[in-house]
NUTILO-444829 format. One record per residue (C-alpha): residue number from 0; x, y, z. Coordinates in pm, whole numbers. Layout:
{r NUM,{X,Y,Z}}
...
END
This chain:
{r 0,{-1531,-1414,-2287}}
{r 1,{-1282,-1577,-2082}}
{r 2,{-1394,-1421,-1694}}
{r 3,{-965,-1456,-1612}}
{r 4,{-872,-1241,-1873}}
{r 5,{-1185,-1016,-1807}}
{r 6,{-1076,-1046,-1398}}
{r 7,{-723,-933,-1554}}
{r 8,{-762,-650,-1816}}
{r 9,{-1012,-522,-1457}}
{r 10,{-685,-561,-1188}}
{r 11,{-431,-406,-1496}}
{r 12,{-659,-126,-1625}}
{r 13,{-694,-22,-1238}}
{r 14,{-310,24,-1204}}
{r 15,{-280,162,-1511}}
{r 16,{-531,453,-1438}}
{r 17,{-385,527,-1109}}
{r 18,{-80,528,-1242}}
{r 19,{-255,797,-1501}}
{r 20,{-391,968,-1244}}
{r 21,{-136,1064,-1042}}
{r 22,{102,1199,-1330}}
{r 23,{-201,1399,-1391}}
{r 24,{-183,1560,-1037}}
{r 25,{174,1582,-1092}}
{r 26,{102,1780,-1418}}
{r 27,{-123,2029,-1237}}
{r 28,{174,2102,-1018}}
{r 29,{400,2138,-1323}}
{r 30,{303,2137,-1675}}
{r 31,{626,2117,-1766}}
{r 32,{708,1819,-1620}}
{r 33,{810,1586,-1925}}
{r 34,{792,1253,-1727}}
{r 35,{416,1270,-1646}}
{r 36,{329,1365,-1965}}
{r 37,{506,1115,-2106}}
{r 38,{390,861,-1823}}
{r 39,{-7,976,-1924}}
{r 40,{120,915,-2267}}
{r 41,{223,538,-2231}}
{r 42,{-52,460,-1993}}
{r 43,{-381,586,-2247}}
{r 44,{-141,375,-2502}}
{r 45,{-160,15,-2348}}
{r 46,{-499,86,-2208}}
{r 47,{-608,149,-2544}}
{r 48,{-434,-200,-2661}}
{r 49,{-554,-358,-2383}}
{r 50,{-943,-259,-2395}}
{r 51,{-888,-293,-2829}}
{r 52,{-769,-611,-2752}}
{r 53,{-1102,-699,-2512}}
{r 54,{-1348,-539,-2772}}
{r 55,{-1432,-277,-2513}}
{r 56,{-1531,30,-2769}}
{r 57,{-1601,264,-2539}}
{r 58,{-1293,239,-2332}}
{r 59,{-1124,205,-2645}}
{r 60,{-1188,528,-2761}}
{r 61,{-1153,764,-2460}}
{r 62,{-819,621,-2402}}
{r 63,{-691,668,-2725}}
{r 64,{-889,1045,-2800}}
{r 65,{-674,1121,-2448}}
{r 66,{-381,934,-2581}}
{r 67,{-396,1160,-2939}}
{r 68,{-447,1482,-2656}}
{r 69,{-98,1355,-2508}}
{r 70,{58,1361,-2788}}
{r 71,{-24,1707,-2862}}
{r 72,{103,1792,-2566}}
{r 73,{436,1574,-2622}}
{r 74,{464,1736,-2946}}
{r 75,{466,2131,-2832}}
{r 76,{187,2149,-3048}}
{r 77,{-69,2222,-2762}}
{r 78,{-21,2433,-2419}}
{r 79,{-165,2257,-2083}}
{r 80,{-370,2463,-1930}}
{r 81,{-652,2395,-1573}}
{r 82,{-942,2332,-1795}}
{r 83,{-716,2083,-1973}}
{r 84,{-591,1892,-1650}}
{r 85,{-934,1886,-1546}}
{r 86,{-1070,1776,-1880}}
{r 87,{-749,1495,-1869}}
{r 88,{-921,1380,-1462}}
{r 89,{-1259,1364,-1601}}
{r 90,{-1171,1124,-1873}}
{r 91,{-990,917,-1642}}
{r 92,{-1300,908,-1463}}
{r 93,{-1497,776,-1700}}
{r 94,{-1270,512,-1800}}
{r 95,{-1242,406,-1434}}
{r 96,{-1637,363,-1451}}
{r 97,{-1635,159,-1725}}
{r 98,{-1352,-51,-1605}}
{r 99,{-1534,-142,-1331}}
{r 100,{-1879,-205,-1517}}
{r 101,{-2050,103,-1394}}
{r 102,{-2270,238,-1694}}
{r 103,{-2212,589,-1792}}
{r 104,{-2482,779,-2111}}
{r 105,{-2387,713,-2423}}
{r 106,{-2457,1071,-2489}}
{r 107,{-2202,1177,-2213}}
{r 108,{-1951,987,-2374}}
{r 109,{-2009,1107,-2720}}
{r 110,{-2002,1489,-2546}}
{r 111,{-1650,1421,-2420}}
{r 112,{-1474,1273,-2732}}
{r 113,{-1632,1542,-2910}}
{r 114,{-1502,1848,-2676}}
{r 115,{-1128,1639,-2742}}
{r 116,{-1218,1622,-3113}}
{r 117,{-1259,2001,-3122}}
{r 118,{-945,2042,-2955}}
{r 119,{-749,1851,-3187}}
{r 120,{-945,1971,-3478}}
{r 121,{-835,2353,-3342}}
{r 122,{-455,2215,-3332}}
{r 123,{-425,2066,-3693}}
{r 124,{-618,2409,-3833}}
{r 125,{-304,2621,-3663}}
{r 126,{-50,2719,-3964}}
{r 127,{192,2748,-3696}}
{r 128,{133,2345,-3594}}
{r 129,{110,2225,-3934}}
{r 130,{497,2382,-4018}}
{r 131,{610,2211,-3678}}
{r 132,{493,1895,-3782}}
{r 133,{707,1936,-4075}}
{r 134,{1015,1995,-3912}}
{r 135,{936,1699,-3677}}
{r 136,{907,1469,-3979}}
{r 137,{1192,1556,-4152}}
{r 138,{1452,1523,-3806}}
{r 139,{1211,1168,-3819}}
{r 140,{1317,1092,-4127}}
{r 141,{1710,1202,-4096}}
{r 142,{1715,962,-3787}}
{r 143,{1996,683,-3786}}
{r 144,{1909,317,-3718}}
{r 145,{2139,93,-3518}}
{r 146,{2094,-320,-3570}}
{r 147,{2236,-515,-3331}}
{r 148,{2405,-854,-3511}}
{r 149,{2441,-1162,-3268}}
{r 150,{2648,-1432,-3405}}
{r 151,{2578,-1809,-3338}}
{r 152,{2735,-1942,-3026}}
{r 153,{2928,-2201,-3284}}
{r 154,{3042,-1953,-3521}}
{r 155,{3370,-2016,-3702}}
{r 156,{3575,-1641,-3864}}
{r 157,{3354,-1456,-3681}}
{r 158,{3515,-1128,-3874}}
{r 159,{3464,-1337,-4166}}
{r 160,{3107,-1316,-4146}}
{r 161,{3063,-987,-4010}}
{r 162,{3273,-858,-4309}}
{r 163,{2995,-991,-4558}}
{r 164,{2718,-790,-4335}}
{r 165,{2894,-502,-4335}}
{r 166,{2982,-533,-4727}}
{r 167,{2616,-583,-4776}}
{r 168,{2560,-233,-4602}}
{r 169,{2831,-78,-4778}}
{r 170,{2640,-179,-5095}}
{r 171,{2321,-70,-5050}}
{r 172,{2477,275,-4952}}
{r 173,{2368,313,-4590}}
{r 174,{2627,154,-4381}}
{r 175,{2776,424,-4144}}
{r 176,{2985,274,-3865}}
{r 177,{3067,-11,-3677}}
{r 178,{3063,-83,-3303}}
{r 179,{3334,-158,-3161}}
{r 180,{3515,-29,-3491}}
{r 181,{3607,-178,-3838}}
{r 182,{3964,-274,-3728}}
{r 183,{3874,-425,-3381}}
{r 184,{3624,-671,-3585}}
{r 185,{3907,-746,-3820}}
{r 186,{4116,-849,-3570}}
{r 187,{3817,-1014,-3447}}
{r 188,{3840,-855,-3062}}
{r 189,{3447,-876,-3005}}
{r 190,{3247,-1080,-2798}}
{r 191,{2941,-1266,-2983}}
{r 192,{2766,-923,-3139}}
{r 193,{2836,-609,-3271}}
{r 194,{2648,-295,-3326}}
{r 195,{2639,-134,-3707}}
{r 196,{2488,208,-3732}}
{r 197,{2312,251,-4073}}
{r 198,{2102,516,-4232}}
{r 199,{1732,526,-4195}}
{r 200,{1504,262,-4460}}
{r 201,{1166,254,-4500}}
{r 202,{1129,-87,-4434}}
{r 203,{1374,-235,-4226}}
{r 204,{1229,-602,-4215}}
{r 205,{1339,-700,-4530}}
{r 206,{1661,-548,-4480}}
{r 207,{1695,-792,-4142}}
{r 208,{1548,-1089,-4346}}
{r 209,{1860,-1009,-4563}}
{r 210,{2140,-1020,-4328}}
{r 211,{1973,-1328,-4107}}
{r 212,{2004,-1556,-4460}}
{r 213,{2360,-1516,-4382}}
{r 214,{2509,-1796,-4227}}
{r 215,{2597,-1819,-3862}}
{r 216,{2397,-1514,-3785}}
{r 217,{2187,-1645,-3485}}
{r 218,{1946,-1281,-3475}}
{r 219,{1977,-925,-3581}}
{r 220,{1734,-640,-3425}}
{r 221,{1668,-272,-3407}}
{r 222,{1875,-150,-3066}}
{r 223,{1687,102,-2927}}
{r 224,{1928,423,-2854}}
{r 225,{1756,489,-2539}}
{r 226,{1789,146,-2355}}
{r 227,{2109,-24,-2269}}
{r 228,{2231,-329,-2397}}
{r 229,{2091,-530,-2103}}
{r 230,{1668,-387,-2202}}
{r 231,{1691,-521,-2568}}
{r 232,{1500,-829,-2451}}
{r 233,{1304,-786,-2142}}
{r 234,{1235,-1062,-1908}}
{r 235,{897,-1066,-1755}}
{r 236,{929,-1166,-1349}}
{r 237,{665,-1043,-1168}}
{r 238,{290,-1180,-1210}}
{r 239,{-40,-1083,-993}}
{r 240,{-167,-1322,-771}}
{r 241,{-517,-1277,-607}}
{r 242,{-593,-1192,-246}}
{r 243,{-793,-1505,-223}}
{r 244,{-506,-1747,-347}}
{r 245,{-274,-1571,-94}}
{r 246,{-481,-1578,181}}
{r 247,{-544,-1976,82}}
{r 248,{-139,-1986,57}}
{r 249,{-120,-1895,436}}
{r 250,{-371,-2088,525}}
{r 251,{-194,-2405,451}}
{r 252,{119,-2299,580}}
{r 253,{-19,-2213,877}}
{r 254,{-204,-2545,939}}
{r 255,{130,-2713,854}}
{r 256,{323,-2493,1084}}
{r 257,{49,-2639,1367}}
{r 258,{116,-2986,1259}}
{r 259,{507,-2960,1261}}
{r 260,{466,-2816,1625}}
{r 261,{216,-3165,1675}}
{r 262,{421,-3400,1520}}
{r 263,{782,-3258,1728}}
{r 264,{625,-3288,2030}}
{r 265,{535,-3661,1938}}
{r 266,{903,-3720,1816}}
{r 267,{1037,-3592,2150}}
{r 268,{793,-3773,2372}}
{r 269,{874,-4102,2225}}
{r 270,{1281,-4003,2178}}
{r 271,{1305,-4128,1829}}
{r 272,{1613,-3960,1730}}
{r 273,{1584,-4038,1338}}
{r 274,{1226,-3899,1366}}
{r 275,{1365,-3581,1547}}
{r 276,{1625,-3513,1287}}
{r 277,{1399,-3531,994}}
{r 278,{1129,-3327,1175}}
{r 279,{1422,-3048,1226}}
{r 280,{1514,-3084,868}}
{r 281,{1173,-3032,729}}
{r 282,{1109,-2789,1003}}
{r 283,{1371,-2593,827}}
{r 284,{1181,-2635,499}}
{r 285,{831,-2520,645}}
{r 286,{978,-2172,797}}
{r 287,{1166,-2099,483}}
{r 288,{859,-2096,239}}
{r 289,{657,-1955,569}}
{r 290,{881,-1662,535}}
{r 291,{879,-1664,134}}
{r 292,{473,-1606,192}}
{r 293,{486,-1369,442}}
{r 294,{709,-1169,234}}
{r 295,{466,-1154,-92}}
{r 296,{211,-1060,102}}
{r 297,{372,-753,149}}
{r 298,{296,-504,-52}}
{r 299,{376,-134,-69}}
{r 300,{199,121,160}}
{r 301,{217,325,-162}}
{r 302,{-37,96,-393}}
{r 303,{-358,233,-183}}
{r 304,{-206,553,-91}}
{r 305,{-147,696,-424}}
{r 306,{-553,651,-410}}
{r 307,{-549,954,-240}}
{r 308,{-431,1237,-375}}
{r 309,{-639,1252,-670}}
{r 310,{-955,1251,-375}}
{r 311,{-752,1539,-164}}
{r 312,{-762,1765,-477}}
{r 313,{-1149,1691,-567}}
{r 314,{-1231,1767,-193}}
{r 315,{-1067,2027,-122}}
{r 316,{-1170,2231,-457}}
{r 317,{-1482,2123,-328}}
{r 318,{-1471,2290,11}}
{r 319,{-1296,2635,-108}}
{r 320,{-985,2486,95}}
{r 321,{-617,2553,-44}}
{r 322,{-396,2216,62}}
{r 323,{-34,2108,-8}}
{r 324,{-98,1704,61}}
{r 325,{194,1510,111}}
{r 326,{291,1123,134}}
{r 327,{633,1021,293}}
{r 328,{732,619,340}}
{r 329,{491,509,18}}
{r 330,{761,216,-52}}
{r 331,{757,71,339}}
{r 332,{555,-235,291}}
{r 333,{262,-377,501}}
{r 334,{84,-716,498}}
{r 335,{-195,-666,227}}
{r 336,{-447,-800,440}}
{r 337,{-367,-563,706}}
{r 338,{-377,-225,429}}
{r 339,{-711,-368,260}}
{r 340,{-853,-311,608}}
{r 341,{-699,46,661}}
{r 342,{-805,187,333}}
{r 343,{-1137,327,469}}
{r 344,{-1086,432,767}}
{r 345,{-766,644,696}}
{r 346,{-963,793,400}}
{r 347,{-1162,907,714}}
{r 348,{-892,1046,872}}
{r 349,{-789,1235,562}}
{r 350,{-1126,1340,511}}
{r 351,{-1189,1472,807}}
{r 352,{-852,1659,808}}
{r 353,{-981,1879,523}}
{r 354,{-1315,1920,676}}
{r 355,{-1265,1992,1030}}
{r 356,{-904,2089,1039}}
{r 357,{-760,2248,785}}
{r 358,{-929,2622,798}}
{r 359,{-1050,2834,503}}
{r 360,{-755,3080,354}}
{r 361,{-921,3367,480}}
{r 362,{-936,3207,881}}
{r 363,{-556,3099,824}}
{r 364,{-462,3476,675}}
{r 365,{-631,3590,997}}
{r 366,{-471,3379,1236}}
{r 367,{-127,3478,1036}}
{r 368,{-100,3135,922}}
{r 369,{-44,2999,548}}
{r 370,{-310,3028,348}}
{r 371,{-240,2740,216}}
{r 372,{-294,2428,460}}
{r 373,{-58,2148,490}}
{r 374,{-149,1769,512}}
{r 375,{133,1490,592}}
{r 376,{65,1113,532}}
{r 377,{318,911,618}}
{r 378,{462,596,737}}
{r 379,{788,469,963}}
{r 380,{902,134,1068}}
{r 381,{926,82,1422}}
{r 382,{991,-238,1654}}
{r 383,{734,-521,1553}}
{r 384,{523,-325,1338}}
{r 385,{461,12,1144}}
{r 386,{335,356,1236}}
{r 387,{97,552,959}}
{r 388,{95,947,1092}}
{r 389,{-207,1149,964}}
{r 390,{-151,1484,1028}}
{r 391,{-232,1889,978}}
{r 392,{-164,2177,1062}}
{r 393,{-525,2327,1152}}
{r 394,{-678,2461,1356}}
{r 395,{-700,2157,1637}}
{r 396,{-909,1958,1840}}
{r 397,{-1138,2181,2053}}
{r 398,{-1113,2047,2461}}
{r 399,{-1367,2218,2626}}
{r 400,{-1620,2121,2302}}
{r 401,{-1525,1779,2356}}
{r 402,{-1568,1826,2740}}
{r 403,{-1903,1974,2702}}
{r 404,{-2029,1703,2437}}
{r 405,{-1905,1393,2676}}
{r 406,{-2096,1497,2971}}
{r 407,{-2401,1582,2804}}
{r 408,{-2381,1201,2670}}
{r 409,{-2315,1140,3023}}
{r 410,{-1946,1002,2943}}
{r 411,{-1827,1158,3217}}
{r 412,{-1899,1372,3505}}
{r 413,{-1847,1816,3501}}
{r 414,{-1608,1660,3823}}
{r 415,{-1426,1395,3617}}
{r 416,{-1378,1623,3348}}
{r 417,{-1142,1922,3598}}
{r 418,{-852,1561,3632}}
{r 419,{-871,1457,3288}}
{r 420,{-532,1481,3099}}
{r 421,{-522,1603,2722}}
{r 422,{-452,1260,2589}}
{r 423,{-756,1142,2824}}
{r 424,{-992,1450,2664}}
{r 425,{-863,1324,2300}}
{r 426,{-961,936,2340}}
{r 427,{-1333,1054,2471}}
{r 428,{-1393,1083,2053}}
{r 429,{-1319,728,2006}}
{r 430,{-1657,637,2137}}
{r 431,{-1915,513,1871}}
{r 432,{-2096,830,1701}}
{r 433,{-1912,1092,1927}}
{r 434,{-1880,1402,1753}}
{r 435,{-1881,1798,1785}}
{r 436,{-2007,1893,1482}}
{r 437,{-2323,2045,1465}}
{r 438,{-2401,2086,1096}}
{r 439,{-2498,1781,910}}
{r 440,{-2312,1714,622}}
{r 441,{-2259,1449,338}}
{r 442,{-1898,1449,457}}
{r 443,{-1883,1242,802}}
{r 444,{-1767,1407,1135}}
{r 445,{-1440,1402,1301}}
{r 446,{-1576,1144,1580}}
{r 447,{-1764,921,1326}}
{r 448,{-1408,872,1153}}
{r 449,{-1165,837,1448}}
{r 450,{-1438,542,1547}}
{r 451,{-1436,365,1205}}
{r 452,{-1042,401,1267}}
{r 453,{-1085,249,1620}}
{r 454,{-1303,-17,1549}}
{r 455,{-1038,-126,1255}}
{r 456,{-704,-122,1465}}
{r 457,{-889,-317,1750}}
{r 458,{-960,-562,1481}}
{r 459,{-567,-615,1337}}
{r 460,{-408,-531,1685}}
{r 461,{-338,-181,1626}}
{r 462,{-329,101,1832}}
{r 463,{-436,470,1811}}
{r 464,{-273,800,1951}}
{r 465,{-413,1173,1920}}
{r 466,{-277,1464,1990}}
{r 467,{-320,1836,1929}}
{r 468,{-293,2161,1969}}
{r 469,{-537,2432,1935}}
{r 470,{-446,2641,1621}}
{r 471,{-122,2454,1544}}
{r 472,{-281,2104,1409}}
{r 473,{-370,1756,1474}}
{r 474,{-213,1452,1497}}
{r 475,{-322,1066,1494}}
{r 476,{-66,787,1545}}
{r 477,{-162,431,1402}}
{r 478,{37,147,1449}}
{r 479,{-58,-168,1359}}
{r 480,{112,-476,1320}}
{r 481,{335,-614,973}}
{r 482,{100,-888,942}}
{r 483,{-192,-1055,1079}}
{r 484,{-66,-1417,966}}
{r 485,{138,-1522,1256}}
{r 486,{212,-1313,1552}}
{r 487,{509,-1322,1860}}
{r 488,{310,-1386,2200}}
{r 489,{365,-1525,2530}}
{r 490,{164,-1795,2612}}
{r 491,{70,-1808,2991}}
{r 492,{-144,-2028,3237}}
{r 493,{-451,-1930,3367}}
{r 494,{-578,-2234,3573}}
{r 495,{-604,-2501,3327}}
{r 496,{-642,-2239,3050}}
{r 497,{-340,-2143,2841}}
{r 498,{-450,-1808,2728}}
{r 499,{-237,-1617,2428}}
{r 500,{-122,-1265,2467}}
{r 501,{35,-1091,2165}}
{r 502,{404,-864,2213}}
{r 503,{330,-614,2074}}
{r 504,{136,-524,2418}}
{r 505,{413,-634,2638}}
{r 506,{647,-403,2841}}
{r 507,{788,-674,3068}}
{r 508,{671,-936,3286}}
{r 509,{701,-971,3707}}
{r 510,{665,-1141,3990}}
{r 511,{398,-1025,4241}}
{r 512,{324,-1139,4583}}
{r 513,{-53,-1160,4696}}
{r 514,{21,-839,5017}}
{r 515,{136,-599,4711}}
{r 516,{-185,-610,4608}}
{r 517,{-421,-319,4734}}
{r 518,{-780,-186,4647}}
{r 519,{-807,192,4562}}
{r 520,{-1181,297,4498}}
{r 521,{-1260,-66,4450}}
{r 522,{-1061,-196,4184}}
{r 523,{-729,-353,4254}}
{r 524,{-328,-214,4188}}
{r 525,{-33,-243,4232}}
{r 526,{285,-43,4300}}
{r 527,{539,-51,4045}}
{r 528,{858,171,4094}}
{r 529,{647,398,4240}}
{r 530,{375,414,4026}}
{r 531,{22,311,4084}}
{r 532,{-70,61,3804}}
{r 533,{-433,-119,3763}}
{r 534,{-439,-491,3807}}
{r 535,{-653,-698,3560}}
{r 536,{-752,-1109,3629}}
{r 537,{-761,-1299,3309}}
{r 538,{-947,-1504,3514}}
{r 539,{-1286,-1309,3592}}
{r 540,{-1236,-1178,3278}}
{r 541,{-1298,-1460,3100}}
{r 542,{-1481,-1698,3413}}
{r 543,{-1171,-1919,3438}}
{r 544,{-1114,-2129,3750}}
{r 545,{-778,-2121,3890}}
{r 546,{-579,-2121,4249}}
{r 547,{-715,-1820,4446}}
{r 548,{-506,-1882,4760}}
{r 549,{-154,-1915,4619}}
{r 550,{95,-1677,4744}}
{r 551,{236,-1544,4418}}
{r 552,{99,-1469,4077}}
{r 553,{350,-1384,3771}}
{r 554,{229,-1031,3615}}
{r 555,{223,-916,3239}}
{r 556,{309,-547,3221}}
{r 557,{51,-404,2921}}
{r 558,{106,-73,2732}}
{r 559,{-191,54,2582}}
{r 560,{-311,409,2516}}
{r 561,{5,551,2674}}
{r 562,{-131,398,3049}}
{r 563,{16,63,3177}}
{r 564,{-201,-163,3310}}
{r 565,{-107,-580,3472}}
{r 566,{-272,-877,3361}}
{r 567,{-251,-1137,3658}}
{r 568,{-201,-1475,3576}}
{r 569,{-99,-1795,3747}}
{r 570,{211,-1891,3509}}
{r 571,{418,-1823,3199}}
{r 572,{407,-2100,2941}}
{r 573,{644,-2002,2682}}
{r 574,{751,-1736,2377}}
{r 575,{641,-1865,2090}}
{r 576,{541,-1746,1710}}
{r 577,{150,-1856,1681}}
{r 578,{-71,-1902,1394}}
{r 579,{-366,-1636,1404}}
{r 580,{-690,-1771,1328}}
{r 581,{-1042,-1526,1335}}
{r 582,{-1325,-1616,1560}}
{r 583,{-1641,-1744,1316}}
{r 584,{-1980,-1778,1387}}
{r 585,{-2117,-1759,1780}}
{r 586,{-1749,-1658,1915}}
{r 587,{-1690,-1371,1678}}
{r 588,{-1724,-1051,1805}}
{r 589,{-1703,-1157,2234}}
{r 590,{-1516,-880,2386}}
{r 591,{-1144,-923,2517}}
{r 592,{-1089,-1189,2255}}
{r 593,{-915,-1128,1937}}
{r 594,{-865,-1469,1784}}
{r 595,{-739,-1830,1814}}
{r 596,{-420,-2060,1773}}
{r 597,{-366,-2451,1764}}
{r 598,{-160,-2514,2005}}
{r 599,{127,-2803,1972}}
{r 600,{-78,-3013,2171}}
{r 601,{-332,-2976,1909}}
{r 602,{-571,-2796,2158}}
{r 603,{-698,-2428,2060}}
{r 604,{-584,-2140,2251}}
{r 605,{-770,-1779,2311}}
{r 606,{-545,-1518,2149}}
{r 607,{-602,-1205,2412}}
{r 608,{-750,-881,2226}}
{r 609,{-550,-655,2525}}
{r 610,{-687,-340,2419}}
{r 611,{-1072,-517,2456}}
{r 612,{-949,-695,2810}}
{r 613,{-825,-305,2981}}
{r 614,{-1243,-143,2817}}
{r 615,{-1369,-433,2997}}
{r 616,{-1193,-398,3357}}
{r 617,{-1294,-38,3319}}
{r 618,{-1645,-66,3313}}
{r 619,{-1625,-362,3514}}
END
């Protein structure tokens, strides 16, 4: 077998079951809610096509024992009940298993279609069912058909020739009507088709066959009543491309972005002014299909967040836990790099919302809450990037539990811990393995997941906020750049060193003399409207040499973690859009540094990780 088509049925079989599984969560909520059953309908349809089509048996016959179910269901001929639903989610299950090659009993299988067997079996028995089905085929039967007859683009008397199809109706006694009507064709006001409503045939290709022997008839077909004019032939436009071929896609554009920057500085050196103005025509070229690829890499938030809900039900049946889950901004879209990576960790998040957070009904009834806890994921554009919000309304983060676990991991000191602010308290569970939780439990800990989160955002150039309050909920902030491609910085001199540092950081940049410089508790500041605000040198951060005894150094004001923070350096270079590149082999993974560019000299350049350069000046 063909391993494209195999790598294809795999990637459309996965949509098609998520799409199946969420109209099945949507069904819980409302069994009468006619467009998921209809939507579970359609999907167990073309995966049964689709796995028929592969010679997958198995899959094959799930999907269409759960497509016959549907039916039932579509039909009125059988009520939807909880053990249905989660009959409907375990099947889905299993076909998800198979789809992805994980082997499931044969005897486990055979259990389930039988269970759906004895279902239907019950259905067709019913006296009640088999007189509906009755009815159903008779309206079926008394159902009109309307054929849609296109006329060659050359036709001559067009009513001419639609006069001899419609005679040919008349005389087979099931013509009806015409659209528009029988004096508007005579007069020939109609455009290249017309519409003629006849009564229902048995077989209605020979009855085409007939009409298309007519000359000057380009095509006749069966108009479906429920599409307009304009779905009658559908157009396929959209095709799935692979992560891989994407991320090879950007790869070359981004090397040819570096050598347009290469070759204009060449052009401009030698002022060759026919050079120049081709260079700034195909410049043009370059940033228009660098923004076509930047824009199909982004994908919906929605394609791995509609992951979730089905997980949110499972776990919180699971834990006794009652939970309204909800997703806002699904259709905001993010690079898919960038949501591949956040996948995980905010299934963390989400996890540990229902663990730790929400609180039991009968805690909740106590407190006077809901007993029904309430779960937001959701996701807002902002400037130069996106925020995903993962919150509840629980019962909070505990202070003094977080207090009392950071000193005894000697974090921080019982003095430390009487000036700490709440946002301060909050970002001591960001530390590797930091967690209150005493019980062990196959679900992970609160701190284990905010670190898998931290660790991740670090990675893309994100950031993380908590906040809380004890018994009204939990809140954690992400924001994280739209993609990791190519990036606005500032490039600035350190020394010899031209050193990268992304925007997203940047609050503003000043001037700084070398007497406005003071030492508090032996690390250097600065005062800034004021405000006392830590001073960081790029330079002993990362060993660079450079001018010690000018008189003024050029400052770039950092936000991170809600706390400002100034990276000294000797000179600003230039704005400038730069190619991102990861750090490989013996550089990956060196603190403060969170990738590299090509410069247009065609030297590399350090791109600053800030968050990485303000843990290091701490301990430092």
């Amino acid at each position: 077998m063909n391993s494209n088509y195999e790598e294809l049925f795999i990637s459309e079989a996965e949509d098609y079951l998520e799409q199946i599984s969420n109209s099945i969560l949507k069904l819980e909520k409302d069994m009468n809610d006619t467009e998921a059953i209809n939507s579970i309908f359609r999907g167990m349809h073309t995966l049964k096509g689709m796995a028929a089509s592969m010679g997958y048996s198995s899959i094959t016959k799930i999907s269409h024992a759960m497509e016959d179910i549907m039916d039932l269901i579509r039909n009125s001929k059988l009520n939807i009940t909880v053990d249905l639903i989660d009959l409907l989610l375990k099947g889905t299950d299993y076909l998800t298993s198979l789809v992805n090659k994980r082997e499931i009993d044969e005897n486990i299988i055979k259990s389930f279609l039988k269970v759906i067997e004895s279902i239907k079996t019950g259905v067709e028995t019913s006296k009640k069912i088999i007189e509906t089905e009755k009815v159903e085929e008779k309206k079926e039967n008394e159902k009109n058909i309307t054929l849609k007859v296109i006329f060659a683009d050359d036709v001559v008397l067009k009513s001419a020739r639609a006069y001899v199809v419609i005679k040919s109706l008349q005389d087979k006694n099931i013509f009806i009507n015409t659209e528009p009507d029988f004096d508007s064709i005579m007069k020939e006001k109609f455009g290249n088709e017309i519409n003629i409503n006849i009564k229902n045939v048995k077989e209605i290709a020979p009855l085409i066959d007939d009409i298309k022997s007519i000359p000057e008839i380009k095509d006749v077909v069966v108009k479906d009543e429920a599409k307009s004019d304009n779905d009658v032939v559908i157009e396929k436009k959209d095709i799935k491309v692979s992560l891989e071929r994407l991320d090879n896609l950007q790869n070359y554009i981004a090397e040819l972005v570096i050598e347009r920057g290469r070759l204009q500085q060449i052009a401009y050196s030698i002022q060759n002014e026919d050079l120049i103005n081709s260079l700034n025509s195909a410049s043009k070229t370059i940033s228009a299909i660098q923004d076509e690829i930047m824009k199909i890499r982004m994908v919906p938030v929605g394609q791995v967040f509609d992951r979730y809900p089905r997980f949110m039900r499972d776990l919180s049946n699971r834990l006794n836990k009652k939970i309204k889950f909800e997703i806002k901004g699904s259709d905001i879209e993010l690079d898919r790099a960038i949501l591949n990576a956040l996948a995980d960790p905010l299934l963390h998040l989400l996890k540990n919302a229902v663990d730790h957070g929400i609180e039991t009904p009968d805690e909740r009834i106590k407190n006077k809450k809901s007993p029904e806890g309430y779960i937001l994921l959701e996701t807002k554009r902002v400037k130069n990037g996106v925020l995903i919000i993962v919150s509840d309304d629980g019962k909070g983060l505990d202070k003094n539990k977080i207090i009392s676990k950071a000193i005894s991991l000697n974090l921080i000191s019982e003095d430390e811990s009487t000036r700490m602010s709440d946002h301060e308290v909050f970002s001591l569970i960001l530390n590797s393995g930091f967690s209150t939780k005493e019980e062990v439990t196959d679900i992970s800990g609160r701190g284990v997941g905010v670190d898998a989160v931290y660790n991740v955002l670090k990675h893309i150039g994100g950031t993380l906020e908590i906040s809380s309050q004890t018994g009204r909920g939990t809140t954690f902030i992400l924001k994280v750049p739209l993609t990791l491609a190519i990036i606005k910085a500032l490039l600035v001199n350190v020394g010899s060193e031209v050193y990268i540092i992304p925007l997203t950081h940047i609050v503003e940049t000043i001037r700084i003399n070398m007497d406005e410089i003071y030492t508090i508790m032996g690390k250097e500041v600065f005062i800034l409207r004021e405000g006392i605000v830590p001073l960081i040198r790029l330079a002993d951060i990362f060993k660079s040499e450079y001018n010690r005894e000018k008189e003024n150094f050029q400052i770039v004001l950092v936000e991170v973690d809600e706390s400002l923070y100034g990276i000294l350096v000797e000179n600003f270079v230039e704005q400038s859009e730069v190619v991102v590149k990861p750090l490989k082999g013996m550089l990956a993974g060196i603190p403060g540094l969170a990738g590299v560019t090509i410069l247009n000299n065609g030297m590399p350049s350090f791109i600053v990780d800030v968050p990485g350069i303000v843990t290091i000046s701490k301990v430092g």
